[in-house]
TORNUVO-559716 format. One record per residue: residue in one letter; x, y, z of N, C-alpha, C in turn. Coordinates in Angstrom, 2 decimals, padded with zeros to 5 digits. Layout:
 residuo     npx     npy     npz    capx    capy    capz     cpx     cpy     cpz
       A       X       Y       Z       X       Y       Z       X       Y       Z
...
***
This chain:
 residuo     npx     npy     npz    capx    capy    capz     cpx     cpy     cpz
       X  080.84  067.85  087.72  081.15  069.26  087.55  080.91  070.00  088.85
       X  081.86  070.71  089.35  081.46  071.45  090.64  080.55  072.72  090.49
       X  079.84  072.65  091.24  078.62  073.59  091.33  078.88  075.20  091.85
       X  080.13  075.13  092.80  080.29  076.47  093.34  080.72  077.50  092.01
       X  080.57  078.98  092.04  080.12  079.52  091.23  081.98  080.96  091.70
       X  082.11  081.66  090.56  083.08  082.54  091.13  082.00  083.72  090.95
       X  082.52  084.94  092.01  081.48  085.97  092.28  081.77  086.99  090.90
       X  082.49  086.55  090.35  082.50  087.52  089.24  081.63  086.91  088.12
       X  081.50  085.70  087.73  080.74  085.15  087.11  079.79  084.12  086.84
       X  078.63  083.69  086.31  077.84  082.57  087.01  078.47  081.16  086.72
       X  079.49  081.19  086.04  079.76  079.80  085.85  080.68  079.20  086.57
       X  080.66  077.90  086.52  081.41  077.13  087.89  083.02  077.31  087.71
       X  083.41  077.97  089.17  085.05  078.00  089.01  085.60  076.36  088.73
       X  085.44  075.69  088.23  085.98  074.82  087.81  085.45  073.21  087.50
       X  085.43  073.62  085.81  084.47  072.28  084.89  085.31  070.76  085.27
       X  084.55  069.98  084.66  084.96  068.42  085.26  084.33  067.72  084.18
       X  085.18  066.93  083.05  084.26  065.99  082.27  085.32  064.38  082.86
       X  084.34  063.65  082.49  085.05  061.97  082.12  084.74  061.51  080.91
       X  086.13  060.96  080.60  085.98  060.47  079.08  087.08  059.07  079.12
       X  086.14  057.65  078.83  087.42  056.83  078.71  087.80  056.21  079.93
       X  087.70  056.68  081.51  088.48  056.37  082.31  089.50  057.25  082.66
       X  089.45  058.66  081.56  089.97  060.13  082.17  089.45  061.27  082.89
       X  089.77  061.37  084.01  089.08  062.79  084.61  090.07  063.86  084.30
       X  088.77  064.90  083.41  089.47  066.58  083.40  089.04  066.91  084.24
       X  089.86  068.02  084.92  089.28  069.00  085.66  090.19  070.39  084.97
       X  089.18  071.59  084.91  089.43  072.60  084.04  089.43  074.00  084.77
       X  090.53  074.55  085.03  090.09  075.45  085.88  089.53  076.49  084.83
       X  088.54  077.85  085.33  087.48  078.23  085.00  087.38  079.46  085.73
       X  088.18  079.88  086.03  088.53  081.55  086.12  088.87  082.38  084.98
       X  088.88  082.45  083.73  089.83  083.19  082.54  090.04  084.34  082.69
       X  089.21  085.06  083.42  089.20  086.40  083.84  090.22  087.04  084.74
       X  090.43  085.82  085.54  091.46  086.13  086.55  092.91  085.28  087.10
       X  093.00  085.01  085.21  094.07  084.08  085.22  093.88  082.98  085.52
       X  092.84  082.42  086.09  092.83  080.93  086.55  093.72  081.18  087.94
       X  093.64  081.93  088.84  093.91  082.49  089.89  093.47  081.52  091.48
       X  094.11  080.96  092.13  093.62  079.72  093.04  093.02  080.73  093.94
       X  091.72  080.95  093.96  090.65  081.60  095.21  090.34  080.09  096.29
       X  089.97  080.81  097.48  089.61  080.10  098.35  088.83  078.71  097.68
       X  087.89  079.83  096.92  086.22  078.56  096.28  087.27  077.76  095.28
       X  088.18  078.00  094.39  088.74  077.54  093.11  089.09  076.12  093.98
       X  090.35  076.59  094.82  090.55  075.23  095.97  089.71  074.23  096.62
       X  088.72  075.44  096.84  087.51  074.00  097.43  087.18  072.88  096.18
       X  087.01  073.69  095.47  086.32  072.75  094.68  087.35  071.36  093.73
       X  088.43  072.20  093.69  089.66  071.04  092.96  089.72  070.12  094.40
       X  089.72  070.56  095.58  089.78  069.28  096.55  088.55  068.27  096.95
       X  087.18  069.02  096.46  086.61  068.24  096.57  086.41  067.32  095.24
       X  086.83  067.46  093.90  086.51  066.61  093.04  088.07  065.58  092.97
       X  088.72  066.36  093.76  090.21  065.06  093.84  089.36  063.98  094.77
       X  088.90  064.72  096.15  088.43  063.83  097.04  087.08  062.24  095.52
       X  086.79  063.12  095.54  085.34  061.85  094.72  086.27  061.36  093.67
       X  087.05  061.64  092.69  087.96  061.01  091.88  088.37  059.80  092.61
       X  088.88  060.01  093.81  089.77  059.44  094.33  088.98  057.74  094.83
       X  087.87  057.62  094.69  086.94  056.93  095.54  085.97  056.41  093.75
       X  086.77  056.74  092.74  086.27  056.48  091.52  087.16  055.51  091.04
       X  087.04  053.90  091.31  087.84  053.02  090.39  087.88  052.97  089.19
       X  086.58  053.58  088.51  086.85  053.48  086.90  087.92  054.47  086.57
       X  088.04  055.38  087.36  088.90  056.35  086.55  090.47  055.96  086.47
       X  090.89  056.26  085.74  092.65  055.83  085.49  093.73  056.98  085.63
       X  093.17  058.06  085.04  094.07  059.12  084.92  093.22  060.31  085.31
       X  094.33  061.72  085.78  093.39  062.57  085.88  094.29  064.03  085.27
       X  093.75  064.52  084.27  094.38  065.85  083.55  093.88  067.36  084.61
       X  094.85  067.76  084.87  094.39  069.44  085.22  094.87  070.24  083.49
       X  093.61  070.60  083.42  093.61  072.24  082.29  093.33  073.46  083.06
       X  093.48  074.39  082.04  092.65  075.32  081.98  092.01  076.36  081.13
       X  091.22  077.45  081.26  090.76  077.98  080.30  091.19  079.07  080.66
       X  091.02  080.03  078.94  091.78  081.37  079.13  093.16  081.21  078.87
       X  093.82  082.63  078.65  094.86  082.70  077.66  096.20  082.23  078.85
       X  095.62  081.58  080.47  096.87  081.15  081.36  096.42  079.69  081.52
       X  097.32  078.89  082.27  097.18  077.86  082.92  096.65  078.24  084.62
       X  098.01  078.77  084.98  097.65  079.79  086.36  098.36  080.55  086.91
       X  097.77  081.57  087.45  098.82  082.87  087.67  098.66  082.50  088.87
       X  098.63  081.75  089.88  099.30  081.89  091.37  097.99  081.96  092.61
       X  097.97  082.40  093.49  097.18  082.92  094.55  096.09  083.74  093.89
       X  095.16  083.89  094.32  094.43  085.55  094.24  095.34  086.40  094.98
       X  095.89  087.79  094.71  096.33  088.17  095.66  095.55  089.30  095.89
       X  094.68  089.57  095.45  093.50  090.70  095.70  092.77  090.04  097.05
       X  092.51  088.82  096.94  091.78  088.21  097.84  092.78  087.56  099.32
       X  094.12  087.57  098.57  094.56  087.63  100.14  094.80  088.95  100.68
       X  094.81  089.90  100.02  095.36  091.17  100.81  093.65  092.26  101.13
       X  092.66  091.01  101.34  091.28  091.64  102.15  091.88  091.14  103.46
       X  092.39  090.47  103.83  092.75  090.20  104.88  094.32  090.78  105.66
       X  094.23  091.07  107.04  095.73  091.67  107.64  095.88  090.31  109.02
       X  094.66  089.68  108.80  095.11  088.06  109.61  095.82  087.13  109.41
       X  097.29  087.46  110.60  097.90  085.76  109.49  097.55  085.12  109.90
       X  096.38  084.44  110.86  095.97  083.01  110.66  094.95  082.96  109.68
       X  094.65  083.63  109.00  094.29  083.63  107.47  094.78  083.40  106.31
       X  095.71  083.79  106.41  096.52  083.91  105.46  096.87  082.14  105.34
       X  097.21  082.44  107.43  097.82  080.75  107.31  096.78  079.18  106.95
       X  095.32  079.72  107.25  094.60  078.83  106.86  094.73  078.74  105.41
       X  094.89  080.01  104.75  094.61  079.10  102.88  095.66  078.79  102.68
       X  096.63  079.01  103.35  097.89  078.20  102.69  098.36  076.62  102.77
       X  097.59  076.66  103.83  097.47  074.94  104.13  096.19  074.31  103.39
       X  095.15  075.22  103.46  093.84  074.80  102.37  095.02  074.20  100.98
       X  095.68  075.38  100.58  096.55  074.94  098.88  097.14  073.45  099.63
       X  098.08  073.51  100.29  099.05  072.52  100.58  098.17  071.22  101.18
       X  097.04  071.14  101.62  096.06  069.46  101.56  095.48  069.61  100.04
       X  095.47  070.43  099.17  094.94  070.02  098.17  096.49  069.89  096.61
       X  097.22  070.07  097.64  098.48  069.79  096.48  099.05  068.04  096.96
       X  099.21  068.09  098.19  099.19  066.79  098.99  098.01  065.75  098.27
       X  096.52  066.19  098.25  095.66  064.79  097.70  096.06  064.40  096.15
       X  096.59  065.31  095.47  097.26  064.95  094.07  098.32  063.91  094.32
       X  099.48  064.22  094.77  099.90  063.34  095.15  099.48  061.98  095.92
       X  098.69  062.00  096.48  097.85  060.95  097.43  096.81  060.15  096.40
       X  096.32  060.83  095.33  095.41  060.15  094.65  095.71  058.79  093.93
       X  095.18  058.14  093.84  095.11  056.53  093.40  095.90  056.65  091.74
       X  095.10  057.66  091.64  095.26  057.52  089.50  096.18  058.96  089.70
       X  097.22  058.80  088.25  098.39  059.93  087.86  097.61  060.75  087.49
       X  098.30  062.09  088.05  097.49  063.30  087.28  098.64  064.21  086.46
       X  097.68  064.33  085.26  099.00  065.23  084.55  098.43  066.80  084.07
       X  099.34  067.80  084.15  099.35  069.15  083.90  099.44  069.28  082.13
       X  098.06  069.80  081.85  098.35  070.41  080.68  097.84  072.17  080.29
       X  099.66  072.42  080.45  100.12  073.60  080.89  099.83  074.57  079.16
       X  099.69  075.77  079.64  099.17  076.79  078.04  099.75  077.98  079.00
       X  099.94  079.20  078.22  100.17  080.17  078.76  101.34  080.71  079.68
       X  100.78  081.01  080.80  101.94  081.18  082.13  101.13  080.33  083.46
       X  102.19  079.84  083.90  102.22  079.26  085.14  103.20  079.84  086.12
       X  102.53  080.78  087.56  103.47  081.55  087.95  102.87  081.42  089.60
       X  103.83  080.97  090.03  103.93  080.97  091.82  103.15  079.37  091.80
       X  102.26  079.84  092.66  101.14  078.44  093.22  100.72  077.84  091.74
       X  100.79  078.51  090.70  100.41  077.95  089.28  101.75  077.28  089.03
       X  102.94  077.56  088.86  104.12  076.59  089.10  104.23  075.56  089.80
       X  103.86  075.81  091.19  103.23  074.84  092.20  102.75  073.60  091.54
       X  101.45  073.67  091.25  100.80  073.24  090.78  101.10  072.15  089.94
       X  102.41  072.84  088.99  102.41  072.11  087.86  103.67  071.45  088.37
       X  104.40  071.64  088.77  105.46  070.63  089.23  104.99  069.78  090.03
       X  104.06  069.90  091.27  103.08  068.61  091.82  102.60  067.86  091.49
       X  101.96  067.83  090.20  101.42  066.77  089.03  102.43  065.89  088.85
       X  101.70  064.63  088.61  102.68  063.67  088.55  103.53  063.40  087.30
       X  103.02  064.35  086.38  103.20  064.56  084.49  102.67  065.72  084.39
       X  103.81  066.36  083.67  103.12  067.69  082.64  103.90  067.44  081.46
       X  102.87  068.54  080.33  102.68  068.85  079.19  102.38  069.95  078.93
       X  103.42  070.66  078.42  103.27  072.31  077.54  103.47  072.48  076.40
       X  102.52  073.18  076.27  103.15  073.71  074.82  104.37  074.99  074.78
       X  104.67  074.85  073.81  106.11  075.81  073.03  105.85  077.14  073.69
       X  104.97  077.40  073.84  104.57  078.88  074.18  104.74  079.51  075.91
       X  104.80  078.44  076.52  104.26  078.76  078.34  105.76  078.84  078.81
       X  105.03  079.77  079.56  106.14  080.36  080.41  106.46  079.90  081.78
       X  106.87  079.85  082.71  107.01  079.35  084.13  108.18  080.36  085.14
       X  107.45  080.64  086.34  107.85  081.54  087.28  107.62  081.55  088.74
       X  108.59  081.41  089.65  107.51  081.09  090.52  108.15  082.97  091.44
       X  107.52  084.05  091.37  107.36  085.29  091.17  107.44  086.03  092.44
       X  106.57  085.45  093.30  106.46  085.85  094.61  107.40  087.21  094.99
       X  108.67  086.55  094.81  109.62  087.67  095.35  109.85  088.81  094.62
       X  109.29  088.90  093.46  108.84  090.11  093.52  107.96  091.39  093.73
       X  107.38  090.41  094.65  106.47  091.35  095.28  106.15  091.00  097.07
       X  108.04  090.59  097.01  108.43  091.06  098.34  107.89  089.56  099.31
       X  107.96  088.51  098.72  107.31  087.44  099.45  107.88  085.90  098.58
       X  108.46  085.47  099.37  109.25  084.21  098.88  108.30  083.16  098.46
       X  108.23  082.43  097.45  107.38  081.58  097.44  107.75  080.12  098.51
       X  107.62  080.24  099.21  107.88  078.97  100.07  107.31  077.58  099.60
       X  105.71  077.78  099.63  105.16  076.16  099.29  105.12  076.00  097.97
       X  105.40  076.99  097.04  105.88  076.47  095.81  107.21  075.81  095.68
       X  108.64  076.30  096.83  109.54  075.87  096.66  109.62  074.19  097.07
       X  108.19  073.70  097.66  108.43  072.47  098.24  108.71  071.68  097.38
       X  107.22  071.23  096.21  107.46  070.47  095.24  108.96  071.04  094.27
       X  109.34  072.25  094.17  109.93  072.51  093.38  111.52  072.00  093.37
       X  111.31  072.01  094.89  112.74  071.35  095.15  112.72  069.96  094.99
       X  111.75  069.63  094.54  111.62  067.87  094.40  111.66  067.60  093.45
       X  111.34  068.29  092.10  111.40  068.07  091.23  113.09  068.56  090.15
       X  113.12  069.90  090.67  114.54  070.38  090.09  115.98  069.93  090.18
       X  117.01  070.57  090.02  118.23  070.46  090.70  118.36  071.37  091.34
       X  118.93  071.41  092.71  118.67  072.41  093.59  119.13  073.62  093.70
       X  120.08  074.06  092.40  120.70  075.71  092.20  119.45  075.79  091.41
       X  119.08  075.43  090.23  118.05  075.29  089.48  116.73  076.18  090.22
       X  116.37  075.43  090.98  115.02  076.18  091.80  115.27  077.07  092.21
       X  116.70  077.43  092.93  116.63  078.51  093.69  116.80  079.67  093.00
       X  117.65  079.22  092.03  117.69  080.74  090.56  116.37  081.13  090.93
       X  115.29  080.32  090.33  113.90  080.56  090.10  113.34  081.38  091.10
       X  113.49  080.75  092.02  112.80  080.90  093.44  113.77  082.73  094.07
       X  114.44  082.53  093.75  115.48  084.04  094.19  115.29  084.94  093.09
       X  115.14  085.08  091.73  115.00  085.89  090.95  113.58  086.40  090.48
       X  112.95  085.28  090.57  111.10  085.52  090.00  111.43  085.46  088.24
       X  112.49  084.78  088.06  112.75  085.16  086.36  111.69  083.79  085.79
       X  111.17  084.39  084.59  109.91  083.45  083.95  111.24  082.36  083.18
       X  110.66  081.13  083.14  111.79  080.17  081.88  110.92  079.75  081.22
       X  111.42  079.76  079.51  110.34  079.26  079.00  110.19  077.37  078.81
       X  109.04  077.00  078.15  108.70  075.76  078.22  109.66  074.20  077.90
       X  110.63  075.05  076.91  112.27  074.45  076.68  113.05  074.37  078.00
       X  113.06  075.56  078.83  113.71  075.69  079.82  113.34  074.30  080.80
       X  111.86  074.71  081.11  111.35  073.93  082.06  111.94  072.42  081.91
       X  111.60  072.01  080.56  111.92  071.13  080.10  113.36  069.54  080.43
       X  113.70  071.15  080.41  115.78  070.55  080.62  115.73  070.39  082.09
       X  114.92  071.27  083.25  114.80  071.24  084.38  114.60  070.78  085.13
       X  113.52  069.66  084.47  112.74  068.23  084.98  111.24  068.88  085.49
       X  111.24  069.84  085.18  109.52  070.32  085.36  108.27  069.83  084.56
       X  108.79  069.78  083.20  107.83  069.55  082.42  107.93  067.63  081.71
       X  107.18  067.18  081.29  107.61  065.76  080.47  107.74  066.12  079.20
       X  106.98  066.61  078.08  107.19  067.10  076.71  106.86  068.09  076.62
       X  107.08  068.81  075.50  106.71  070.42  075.18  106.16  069.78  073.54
       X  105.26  070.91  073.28  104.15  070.41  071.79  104.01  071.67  071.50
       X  103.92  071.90  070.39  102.98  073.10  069.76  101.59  073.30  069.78
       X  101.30  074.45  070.51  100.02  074.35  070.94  099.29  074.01  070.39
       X  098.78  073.73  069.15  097.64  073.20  068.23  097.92  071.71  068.70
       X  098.69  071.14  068.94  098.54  069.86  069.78  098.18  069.75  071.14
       X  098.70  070.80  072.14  098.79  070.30  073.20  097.38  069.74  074.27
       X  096.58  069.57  073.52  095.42  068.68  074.13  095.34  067.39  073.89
       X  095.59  067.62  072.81  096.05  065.54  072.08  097.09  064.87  072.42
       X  097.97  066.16  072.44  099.37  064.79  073.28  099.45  064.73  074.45
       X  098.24  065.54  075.40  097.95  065.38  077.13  097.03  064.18  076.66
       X  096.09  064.08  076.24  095.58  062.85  076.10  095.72  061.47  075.55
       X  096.99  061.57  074.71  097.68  060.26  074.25  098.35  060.12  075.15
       X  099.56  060.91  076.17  099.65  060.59  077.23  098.81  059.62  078.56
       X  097.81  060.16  078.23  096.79  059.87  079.76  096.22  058.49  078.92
       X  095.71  058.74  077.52  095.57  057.31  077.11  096.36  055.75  077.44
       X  097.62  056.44  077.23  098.49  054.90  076.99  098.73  054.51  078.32
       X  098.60  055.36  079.79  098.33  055.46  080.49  097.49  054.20  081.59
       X  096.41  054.99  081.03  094.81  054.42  081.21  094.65  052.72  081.02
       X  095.55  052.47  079.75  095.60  051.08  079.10  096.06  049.93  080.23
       X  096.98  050.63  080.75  097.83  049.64  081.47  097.22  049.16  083.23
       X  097.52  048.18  083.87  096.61  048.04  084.75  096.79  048.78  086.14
       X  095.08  049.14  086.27  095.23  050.16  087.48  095.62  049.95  088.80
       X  095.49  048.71  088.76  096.17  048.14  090.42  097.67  048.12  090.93
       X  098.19  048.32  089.29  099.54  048.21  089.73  099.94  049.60  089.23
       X  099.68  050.78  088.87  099.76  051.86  089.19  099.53  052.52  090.23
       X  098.25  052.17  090.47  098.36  053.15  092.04  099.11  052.13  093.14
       X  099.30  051.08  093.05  100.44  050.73  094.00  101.51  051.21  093.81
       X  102.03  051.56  092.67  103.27  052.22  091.93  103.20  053.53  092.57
       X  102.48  054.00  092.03  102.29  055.39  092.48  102.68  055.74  094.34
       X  101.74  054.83  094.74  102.15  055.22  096.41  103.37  054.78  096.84
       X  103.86  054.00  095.66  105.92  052.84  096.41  106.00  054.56  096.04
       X  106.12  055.10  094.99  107.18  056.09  094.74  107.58  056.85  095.51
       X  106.31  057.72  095.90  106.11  059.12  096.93  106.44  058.76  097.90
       X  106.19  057.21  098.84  106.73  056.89  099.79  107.84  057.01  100.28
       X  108.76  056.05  098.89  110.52  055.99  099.30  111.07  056.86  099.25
       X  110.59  058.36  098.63  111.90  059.45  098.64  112.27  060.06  099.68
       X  111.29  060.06  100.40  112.25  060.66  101.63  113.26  059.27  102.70
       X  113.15  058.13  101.91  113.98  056.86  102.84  115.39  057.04  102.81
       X  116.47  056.28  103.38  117.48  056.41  103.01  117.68  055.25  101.70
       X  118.67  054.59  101.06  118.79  054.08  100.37  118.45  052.69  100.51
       X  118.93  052.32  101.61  118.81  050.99  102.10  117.11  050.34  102.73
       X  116.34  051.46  103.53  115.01  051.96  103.37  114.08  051.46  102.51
       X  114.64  052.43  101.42  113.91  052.20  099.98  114.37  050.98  099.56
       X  115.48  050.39  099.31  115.26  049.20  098.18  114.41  048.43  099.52
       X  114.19  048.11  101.03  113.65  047.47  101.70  111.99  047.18  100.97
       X  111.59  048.81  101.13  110.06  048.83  100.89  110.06  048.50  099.63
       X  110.56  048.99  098.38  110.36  048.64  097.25  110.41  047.28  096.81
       X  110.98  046.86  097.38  111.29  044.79  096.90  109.96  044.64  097.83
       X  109.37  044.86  099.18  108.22  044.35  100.24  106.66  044.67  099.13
       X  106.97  045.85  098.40  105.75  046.11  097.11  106.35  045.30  095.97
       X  106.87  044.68  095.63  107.27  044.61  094.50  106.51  043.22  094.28
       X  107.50  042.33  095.70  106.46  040.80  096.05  104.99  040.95  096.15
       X  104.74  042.17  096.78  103.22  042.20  096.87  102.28  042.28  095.75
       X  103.17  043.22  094.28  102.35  043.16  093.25  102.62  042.18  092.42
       X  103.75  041.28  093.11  103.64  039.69  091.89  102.95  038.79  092.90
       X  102.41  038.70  093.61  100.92  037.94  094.30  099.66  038.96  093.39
       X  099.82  040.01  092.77  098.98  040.32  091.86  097.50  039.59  090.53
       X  097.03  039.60  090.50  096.33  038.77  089.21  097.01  039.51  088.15
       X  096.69  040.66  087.84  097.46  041.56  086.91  099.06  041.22  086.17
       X  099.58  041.04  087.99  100.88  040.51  087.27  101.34  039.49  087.11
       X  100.97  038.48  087.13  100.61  037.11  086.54  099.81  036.79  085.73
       X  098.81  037.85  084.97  098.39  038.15  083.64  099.46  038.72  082.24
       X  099.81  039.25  082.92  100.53  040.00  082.15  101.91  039.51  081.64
       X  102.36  038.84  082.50  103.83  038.14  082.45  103.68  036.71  081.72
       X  101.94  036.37  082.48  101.96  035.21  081.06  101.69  035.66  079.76
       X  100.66  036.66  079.41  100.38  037.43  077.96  102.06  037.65  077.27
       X  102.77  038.00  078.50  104.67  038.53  077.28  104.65  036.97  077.09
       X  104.94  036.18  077.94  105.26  034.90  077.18  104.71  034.17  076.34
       X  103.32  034.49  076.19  102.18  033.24  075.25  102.14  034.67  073.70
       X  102.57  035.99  073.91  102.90  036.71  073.08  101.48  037.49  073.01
       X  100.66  037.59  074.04  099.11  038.23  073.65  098.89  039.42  073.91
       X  097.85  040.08  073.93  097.89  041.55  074.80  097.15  040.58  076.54
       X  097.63  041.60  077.32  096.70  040.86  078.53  095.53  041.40  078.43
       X  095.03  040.73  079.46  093.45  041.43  080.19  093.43  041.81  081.67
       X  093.22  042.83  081.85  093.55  043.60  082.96  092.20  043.02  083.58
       X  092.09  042.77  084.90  091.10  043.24  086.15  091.50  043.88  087.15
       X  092.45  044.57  087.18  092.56  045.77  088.24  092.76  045.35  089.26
       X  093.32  044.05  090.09  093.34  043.48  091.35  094.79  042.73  091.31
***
C-alpha cells in the first residue's frame, strides 16, 4: 500500500491489495475525482515499479474509488504553475508511468465505473484490458478547455480507428460504455453490480495460464507494432521458437495430448 498521503486527506492517494497472484491498485482521491496529482503518479509508478520485480504476481487491475474512475490531470494543480518546464516535467512524469504499464511483465486491466475523461481515458485505453460497466462514460475533454489532449491521443490512436479518436479528440464529446465498446477501447461492458467480479474472472482465468509465456507475449506484442510486416512476422516466429524451447510449452502441449490440465512452472 503506498504510504504518500493527498493534502486534502490523511489517507493514502492510492490503496494496493494482493489476492491470488492479483495486484489491485485503487486510486484514492474520491474527492477529486480520482484526479492524477503529481503524488497520485508517484505513487502508481512506484508500485508498477515493485509489481514489476514481483514474480508471484500474474495480473494487475487499476480501480478506483468514488463515484469516477478518473477525471484527467489535476488542473487546479497544474494551473499553480505559469512554468512550461513544469508543466513539461509532469507530463512526461504521466507518460513513464503510462509507458511502465505497458512495460510491465504481468497484463493490467482497467476496471472502469463512472467517467473517464482526458488522462483518465488515457489511462484506460493504455491498459492492456478494460472493463466497464453500463454506466461510464468516456471523453478525452481537454479541448474544451482550450488544450488538445495530445498524450491521451497517443494510446488512443493505438487503440481506435483513426476518424474514431479524432471525433473524440476534436469534439471533447463523452461516448458511453457501448460506444467505447464498438471502438476497441473497452473489452466488455457489465452492469455495475458486477463490474468487480467480471474484472476479476477476467484477471482470474488470466492468472491460470503460464506466466512465462505471457509476459513474453506481452513484450512480442508492444514490440512488433510499430515493425513493418515483414519485421514482425521476423521477430514473432524468433519468440515464438524461443517460447517452444519453453518448459511451459512443452508442458502444456504434452497435457493437450495426454488430455490433462498442465502444471505450470513459469520458465
Amino acid at each position: 500500500m503506498s504510504t504518500s498521503t493527498d493534502p486534502v486527506t490523511p489517507e493514502p492517494v492510492l490503496l494496493r491489495s494482493d489476492d491470488h497472484g492479483i495486484a489491485t491498485l485503487t486510486l484514492n482521491r474520491p474527492a477529486k475525482y480520482n484526479a492524477l496529482s503529481e503524488e497520485l503518479l508517484a505513487s502508481m509508478q512506484y508500485e508498477l515499479d515493485q509489481i514489476a520485480k514481483d514474480e508471484t504476481l500474474r495480473v494487475v487491475i487499476i480501480a478506483a474509488q468514488g463515484k469516477a474512475f478518473c477525471a484527467g490531470h489535476d488542473l487546479k494543480e497544474m494551473r499553480a504553475s505559469e512554468d512550461r518546464a513544469v508543466h513539461k516535467a509532469l507530463f512526461d512524469q504521466c507518460g513513464r508511468m503510462m509507458i511502465s504499464i505497458n512495460r510491465l511483465p504481468q497484463p493490467v486491466i482497467a476496471q472502469v465505473h463512472g467517467i473517464a475523461t482526458a488522462a483518465g481515458c488515457q489511462l484506460v485505453a493504455n491498459c492492456d484490458l478494460a472493463v466497464a460497466d453500463e454506466d461510464a462514460r468516456f471523453a478525452v475533454s481537454g479541448i474544451n478547455f482550450g488544450l488538445f489532449c495530445s498524450t491521451p491521443a497517443v494510446p488512443l490512436s493505438r487503440n481506435l480507428l483513426r476518424k474514431q479518436a479524432m471525433q473524440m479528440l476534436l469534439t471533447g464529446d463523452f461516448i458511453s460504455a457501448g460506444e467505447a465498446k464498438a471502438f476497441g477501447l473497452v473489452n466488455e461492458v457489465v452492469a455495475a453490480a458486477e463490474l468487480e467480479s467480471a474484472t476479476h474472472a477476467l484477471a482470474a482465468k488470466i492468472a491460470a495460464k503460464s506466466a512465462h509465456s505471457i509476459r513474453l507475449g506481452k513484450d512480442m506484442f508492444y514490440k512488433q507494432l510499430p515493425m513493418d510486416l515483414a519485421d514482425a512476422y521476423a521477430y514473432a516466429s524468433e519468440r515464438m521458437a524461443c517460447n517452444m524451447d519453453s518448459h511451459d510449452a512443452r508442458e502444456g502441449i504434452d497435457a493437450f495430448i495426454q488430455k490433462r490440465k498442465p502444471e505450470w512452472e513459469n520458465r
